[in-house]
MIBAGU-344859 format. One record per residue: residue in one letter; x, y, z of N, C-alpha, C, O, CB in turn. Coordinates in pm, whole numbers, plus 32768, in hexadecimal, padded with zeros to 4 digits. Glycine has a CB too. Example, Ala and Ser with C-alpha at 12.3 -4.5 7.8 and 13.67 -1.06 7.14 Angstrom:
2
  residu    nx    ny    nz   cax   cay   caz    cx    cy    cz    ox    oy    oz   cbx   cby   cbz
       A  8527  7DC7  830C  84CE  7E3E  830C  8528  7EB6  830C  8590  7EB4  834E  846B  7E41  8389
       S  8505  7F1F  82C4  8557  7F96  82CA  850A  8003  8313  853D  8072  8324  8580  7FC4  823C
This chain:
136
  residu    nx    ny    nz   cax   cay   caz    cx    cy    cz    ox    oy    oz   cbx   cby   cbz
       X  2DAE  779B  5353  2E2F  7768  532A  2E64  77BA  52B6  2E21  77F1  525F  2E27  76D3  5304
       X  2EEE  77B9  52C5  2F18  7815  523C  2F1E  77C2  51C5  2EFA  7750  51A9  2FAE  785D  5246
       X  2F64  7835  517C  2F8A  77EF  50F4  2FD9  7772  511F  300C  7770  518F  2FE9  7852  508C
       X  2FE5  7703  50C6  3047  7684  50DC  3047  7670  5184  30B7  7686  51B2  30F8  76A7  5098
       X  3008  7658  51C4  3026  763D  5222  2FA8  75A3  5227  2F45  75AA  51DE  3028  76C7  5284
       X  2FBA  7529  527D  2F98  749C  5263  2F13  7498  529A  2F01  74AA  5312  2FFB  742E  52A2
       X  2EB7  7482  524B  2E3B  7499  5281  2E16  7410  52EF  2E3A  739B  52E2  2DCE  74AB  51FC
       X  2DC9  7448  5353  2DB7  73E7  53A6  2D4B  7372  536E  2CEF  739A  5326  2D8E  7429  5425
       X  2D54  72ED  538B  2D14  726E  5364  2CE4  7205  53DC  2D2F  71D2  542F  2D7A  7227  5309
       X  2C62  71F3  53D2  2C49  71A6  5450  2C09  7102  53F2  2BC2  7103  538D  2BBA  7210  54D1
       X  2C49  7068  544C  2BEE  700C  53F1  2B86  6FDE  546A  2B9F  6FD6  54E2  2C4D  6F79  539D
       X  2AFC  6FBE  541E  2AC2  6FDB  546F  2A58  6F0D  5416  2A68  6EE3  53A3  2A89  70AB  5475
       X  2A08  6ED0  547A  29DB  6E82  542C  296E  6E97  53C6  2926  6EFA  53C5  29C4  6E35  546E
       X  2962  6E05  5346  2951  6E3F  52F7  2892  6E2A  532E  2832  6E6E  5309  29A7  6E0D  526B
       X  2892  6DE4  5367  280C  6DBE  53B0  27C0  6E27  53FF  2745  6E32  53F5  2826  6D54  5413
       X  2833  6E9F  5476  27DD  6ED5  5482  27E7  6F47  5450  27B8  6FA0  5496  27BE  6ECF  54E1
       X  282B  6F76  53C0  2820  6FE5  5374  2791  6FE7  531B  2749  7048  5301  28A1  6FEA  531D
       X  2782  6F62  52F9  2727  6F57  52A7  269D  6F53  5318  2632  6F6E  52E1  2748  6ED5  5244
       X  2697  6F3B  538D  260D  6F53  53B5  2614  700F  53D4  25B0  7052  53ED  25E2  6EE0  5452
       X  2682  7039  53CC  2697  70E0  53F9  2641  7106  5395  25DB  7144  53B2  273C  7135  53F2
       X  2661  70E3  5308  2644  70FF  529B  2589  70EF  5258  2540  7131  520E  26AD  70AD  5261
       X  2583  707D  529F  24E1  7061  5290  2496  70AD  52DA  2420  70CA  52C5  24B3  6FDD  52B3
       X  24D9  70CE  532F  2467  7126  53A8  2466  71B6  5353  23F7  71E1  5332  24B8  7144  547B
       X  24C2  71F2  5337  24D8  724E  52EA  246C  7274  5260  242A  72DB  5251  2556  722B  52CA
       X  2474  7210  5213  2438  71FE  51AA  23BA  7206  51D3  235C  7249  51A8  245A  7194  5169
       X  23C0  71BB  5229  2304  71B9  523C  22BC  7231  5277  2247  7250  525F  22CE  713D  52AA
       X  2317  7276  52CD  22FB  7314  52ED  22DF  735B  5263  2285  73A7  523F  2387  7363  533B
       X  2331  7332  5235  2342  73A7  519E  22DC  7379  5140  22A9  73B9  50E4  23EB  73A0  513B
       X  22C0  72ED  5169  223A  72DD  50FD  21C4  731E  514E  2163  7340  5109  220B  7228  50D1
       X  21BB  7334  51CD  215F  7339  5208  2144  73E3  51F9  20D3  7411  520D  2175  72F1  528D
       X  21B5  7436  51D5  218D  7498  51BF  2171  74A1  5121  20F9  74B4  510D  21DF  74EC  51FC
       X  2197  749D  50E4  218E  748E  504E  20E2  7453  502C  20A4  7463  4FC3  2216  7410  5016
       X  20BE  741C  508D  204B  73F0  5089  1FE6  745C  50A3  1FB1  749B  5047  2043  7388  50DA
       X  1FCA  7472  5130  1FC4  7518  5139  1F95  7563  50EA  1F24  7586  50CA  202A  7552  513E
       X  2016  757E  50C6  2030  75F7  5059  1FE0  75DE  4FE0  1FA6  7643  4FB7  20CF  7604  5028
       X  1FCD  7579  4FA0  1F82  7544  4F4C  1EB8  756A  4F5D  1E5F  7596  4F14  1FB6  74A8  4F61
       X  1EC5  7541  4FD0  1E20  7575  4FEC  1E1E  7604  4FF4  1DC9  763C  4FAF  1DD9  753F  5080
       X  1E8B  7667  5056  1E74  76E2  507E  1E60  7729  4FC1  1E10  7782  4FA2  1F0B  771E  50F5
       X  1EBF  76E3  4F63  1EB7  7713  4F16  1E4A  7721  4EB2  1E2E  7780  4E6A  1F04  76FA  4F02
       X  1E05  768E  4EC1  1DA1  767F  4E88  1D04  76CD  4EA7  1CAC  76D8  4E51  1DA5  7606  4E93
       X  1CFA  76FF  4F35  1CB4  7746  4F53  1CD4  77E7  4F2B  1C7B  7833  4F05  1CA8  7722  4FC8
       X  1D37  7802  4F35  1D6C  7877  4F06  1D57  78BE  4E62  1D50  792D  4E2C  1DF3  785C  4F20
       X  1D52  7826  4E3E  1D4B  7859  4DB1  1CA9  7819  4D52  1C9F  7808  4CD9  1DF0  7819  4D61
       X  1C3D  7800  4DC0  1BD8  7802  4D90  1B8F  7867  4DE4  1B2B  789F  4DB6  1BA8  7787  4D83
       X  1BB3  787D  4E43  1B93  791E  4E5C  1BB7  7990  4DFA  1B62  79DE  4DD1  1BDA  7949  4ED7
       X  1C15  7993  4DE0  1C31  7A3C  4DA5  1C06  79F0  4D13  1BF8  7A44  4CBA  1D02  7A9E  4DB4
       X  1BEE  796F  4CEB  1BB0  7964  4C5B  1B23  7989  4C70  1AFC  79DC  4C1E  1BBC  78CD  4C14
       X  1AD0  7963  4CC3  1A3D  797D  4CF8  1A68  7A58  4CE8  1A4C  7AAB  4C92  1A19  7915  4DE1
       X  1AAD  7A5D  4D60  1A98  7B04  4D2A  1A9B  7B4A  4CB6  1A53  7BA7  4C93  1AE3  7B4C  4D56
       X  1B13  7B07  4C6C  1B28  7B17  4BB0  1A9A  7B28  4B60  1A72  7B85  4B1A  1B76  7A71  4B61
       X  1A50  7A98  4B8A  1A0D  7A63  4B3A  196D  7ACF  4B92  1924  7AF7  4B38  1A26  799E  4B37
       X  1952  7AE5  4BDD  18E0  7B62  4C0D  18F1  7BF7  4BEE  1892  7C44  4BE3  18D6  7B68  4CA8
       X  1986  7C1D  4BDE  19A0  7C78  4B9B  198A  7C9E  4AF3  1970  7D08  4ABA  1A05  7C76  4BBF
       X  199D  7C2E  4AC9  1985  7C3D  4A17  190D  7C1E  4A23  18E3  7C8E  4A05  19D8  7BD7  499C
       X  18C4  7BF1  4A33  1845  7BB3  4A22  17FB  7C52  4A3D  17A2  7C71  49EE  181F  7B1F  4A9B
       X  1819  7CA6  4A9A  17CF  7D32  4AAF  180F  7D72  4A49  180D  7DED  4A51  17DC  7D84  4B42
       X  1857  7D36  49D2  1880  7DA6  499A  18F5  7DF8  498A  18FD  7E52  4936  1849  7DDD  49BC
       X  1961  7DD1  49EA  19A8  7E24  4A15  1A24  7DE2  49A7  1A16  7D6E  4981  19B3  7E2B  4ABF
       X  1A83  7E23  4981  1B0D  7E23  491E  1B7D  7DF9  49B2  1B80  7E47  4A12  1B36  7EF2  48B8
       X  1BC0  7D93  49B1  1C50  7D77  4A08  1C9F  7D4D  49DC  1C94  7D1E  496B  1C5B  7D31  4A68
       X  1D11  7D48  4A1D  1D6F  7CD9  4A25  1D66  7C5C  4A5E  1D48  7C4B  4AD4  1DCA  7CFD  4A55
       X  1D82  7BEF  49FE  1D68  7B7E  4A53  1DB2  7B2B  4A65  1D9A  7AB4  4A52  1D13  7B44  4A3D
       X  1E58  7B75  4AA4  1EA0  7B6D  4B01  1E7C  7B5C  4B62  1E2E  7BA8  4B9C  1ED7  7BAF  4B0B
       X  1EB9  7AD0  4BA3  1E6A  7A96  4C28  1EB3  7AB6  4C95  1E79  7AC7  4D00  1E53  79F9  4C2E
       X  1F63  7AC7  4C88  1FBC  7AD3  4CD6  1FF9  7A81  4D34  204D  7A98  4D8A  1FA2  7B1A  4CFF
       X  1FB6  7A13  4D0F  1FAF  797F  4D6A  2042  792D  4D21  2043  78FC  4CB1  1EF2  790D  4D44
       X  20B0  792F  4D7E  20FB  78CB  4D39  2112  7835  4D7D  212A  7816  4DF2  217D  7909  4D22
       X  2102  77F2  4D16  2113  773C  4D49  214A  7727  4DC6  219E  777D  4DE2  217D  76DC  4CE9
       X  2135  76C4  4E2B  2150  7671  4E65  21E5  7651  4E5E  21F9  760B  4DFB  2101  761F  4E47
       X  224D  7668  4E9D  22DD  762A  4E7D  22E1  7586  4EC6  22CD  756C  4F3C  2365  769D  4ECB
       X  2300  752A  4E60  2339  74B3  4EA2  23B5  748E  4EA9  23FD  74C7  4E58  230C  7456  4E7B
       X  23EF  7439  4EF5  24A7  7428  4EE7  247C  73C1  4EE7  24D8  7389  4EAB  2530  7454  4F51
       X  2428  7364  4EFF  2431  72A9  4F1A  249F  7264  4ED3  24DC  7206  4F07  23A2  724E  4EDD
       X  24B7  728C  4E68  24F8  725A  4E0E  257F  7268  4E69  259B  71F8  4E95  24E7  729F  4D7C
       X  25C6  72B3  4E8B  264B  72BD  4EE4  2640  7250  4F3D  2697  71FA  4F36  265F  7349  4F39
       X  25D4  7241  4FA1  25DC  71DB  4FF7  25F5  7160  4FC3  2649  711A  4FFB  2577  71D5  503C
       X  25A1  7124  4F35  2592  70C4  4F1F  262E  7086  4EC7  2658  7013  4EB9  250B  70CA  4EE6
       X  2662  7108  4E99  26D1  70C4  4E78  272C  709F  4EFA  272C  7028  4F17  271A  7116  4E11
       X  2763  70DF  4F36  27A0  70C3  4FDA  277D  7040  5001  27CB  6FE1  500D  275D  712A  5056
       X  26FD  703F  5016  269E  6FA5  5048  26FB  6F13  4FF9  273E  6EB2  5019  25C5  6FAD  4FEB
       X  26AE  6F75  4F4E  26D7  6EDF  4EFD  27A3  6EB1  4F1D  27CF  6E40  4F31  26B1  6F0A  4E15
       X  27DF  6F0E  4F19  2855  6EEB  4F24  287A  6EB8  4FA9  28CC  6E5C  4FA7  289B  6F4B  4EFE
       X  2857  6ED9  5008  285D  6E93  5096  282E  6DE7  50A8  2856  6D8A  50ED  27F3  6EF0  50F5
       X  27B9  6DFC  5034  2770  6D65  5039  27EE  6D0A  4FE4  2803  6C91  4FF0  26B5  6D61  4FD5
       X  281F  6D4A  4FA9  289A  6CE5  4F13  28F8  6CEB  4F5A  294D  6CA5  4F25  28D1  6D2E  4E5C
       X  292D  6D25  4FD7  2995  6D12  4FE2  299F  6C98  5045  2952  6C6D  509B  29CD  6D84  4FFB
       X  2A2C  6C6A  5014  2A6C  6BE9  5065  2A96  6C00  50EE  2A9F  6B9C  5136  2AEA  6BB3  5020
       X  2AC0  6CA7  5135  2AE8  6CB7  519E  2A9B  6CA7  5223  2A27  6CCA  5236  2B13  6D17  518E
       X  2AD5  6C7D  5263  2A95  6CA6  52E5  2A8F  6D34  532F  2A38  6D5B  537D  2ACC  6C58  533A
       X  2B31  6D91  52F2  2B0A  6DE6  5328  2B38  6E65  52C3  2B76  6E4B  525C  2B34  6DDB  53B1
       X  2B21  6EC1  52D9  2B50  6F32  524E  2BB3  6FA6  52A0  2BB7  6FC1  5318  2AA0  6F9A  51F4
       X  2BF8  6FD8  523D  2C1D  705C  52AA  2BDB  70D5  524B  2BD6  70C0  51D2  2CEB  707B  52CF
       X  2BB6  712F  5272  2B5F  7179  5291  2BD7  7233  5280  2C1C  7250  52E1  2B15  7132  533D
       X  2BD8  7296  51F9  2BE0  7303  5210  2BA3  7382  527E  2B2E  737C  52A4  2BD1  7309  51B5
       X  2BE9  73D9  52A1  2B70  7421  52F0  2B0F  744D  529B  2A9C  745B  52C5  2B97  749A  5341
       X  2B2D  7465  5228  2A98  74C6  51CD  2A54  7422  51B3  29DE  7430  5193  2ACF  7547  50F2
       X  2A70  73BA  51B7  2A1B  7337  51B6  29C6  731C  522A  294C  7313  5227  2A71  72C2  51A9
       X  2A1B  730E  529F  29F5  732E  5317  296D  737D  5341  2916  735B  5391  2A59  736B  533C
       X  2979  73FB  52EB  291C  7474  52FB  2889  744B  52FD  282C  743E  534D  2932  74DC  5287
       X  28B0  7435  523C  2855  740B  520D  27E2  7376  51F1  2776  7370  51B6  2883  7434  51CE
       X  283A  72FF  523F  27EC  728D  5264  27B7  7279  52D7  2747  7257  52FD  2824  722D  5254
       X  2833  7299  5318  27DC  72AE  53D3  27A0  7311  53E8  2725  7311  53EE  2834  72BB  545D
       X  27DF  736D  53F5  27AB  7407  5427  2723  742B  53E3  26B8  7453  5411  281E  7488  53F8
       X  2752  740B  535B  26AF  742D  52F5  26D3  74D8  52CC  268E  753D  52D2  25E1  7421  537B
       X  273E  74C6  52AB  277F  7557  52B3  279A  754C  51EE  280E  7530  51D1  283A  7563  533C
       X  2752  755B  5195  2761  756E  5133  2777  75E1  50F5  272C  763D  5117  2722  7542  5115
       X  27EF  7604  507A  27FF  7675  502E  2755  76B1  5020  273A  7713  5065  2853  7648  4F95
       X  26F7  767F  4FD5  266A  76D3  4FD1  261C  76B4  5057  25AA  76E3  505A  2605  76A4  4F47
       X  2639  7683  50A2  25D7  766E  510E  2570  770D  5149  24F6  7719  5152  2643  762C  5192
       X  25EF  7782  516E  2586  77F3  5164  256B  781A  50E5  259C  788B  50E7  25AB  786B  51A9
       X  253C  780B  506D  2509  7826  4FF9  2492  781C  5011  2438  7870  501D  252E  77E3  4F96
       X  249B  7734  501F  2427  76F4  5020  23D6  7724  509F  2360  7742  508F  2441  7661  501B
       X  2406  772C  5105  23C0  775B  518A  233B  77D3  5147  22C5  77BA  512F  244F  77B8  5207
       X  238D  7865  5137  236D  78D5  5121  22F2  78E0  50B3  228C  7924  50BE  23E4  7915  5102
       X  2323  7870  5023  22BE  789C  4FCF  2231  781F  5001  21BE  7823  4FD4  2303  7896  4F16
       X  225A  77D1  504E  21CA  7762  5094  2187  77C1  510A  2116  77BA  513A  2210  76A7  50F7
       X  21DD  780A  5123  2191  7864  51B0  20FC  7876  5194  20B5  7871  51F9  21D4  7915  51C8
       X  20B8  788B  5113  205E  7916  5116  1FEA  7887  50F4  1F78  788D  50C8  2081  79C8  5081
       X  202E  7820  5116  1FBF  77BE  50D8  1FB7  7741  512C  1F4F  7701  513D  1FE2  7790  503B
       X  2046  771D  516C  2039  76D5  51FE  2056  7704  5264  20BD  7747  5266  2076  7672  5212
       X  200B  76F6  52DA  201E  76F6  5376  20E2  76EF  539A  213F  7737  53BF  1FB9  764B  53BB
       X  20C0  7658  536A  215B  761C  53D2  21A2  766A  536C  21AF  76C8  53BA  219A  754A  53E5
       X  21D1  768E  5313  222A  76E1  529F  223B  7772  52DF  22A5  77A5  5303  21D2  76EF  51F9
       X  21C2  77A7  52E5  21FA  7823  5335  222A  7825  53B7  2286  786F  53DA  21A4  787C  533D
       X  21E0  77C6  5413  2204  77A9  549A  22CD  77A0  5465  230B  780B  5462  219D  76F5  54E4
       X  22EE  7763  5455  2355  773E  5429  23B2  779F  53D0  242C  7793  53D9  2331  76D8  53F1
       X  237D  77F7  5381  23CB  7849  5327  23E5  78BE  53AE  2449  7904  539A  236A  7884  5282
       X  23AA  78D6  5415  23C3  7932  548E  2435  78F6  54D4  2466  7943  5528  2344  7940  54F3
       X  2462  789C  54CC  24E8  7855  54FF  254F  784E  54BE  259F  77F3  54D5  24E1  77E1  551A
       X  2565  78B5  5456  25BA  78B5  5406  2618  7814  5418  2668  77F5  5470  2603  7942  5420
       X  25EE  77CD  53B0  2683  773B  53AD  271F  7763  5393  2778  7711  53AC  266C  76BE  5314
       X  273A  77D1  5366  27A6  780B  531E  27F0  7860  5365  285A  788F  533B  277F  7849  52B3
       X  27B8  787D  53E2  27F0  7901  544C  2838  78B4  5486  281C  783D  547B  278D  795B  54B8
       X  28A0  78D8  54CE  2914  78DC  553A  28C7  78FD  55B4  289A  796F  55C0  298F  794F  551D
       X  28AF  788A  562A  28D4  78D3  568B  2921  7934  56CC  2997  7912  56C1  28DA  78AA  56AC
       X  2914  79B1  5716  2958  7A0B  574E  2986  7A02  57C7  29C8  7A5E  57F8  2922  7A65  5749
């Protein structure tokens, strides 16, 4: 859509946005979870190598290169909580809202995908599907 031009709006209920939304969340915890172990193995491995390396003696860096786990839960849970307070039955719905509650189409979604890859399964399975691409 161009500049100023009326963005499209769908209302959709508020009942079954919010189960769209739970299923969602719970994917995303389910990778976040994941990622949490892949990481944790990751980083008592290369501490075990750190730690056999100095011990022979040897001078390093002990730069691990391992960066955290990304979580968004917090995004879902606000969405959730406001769906639960509200009085409507039904909401209307932006397309970039749209995207991102149904679709699961979030501004960081390939961030979070990409940097969980190297530590969960379903994260990389998933970061290969680009969420952010255009069909052709």
């Amino acid at each position: 859509m161009g500049y100023g031009e009326a963005q499209m709006k769908v209302k959709v209920p508020v009942k079954d946005l919010l189960e769209k939304l739970e299923a969602n969340r719970a994917t995303h915890i389910r990778i976040v979870q994941e990622a949490r172990v892949g990481y944790l193995e990751a980083a008592q491995k290369a501490l075990s190598q750190k730690m056999k390396a100095l011990k022979a003696g040897k001078v390093l860096s002990l730069n691990f290169g391992l960066s955290l786990p990304a979580d968004h839960t917090r995004d879902y849970d606000t969405a959730i909580g406001m769906l639960v307070m509200t009085r409507e039955e039904t909401i209307e719905l932006s397309m970039d809202l749209y995207q991102q509650y149904v679709e699961d189409r979030w501004g960081w979604k390939r961030h979070f995908l990409l940097s969980n890859s190297g530590y969960s399964g379903t994260s990389a399975l998933l970061a290969g599907e680009d969420p952010n691409e255009e069909e052709v």
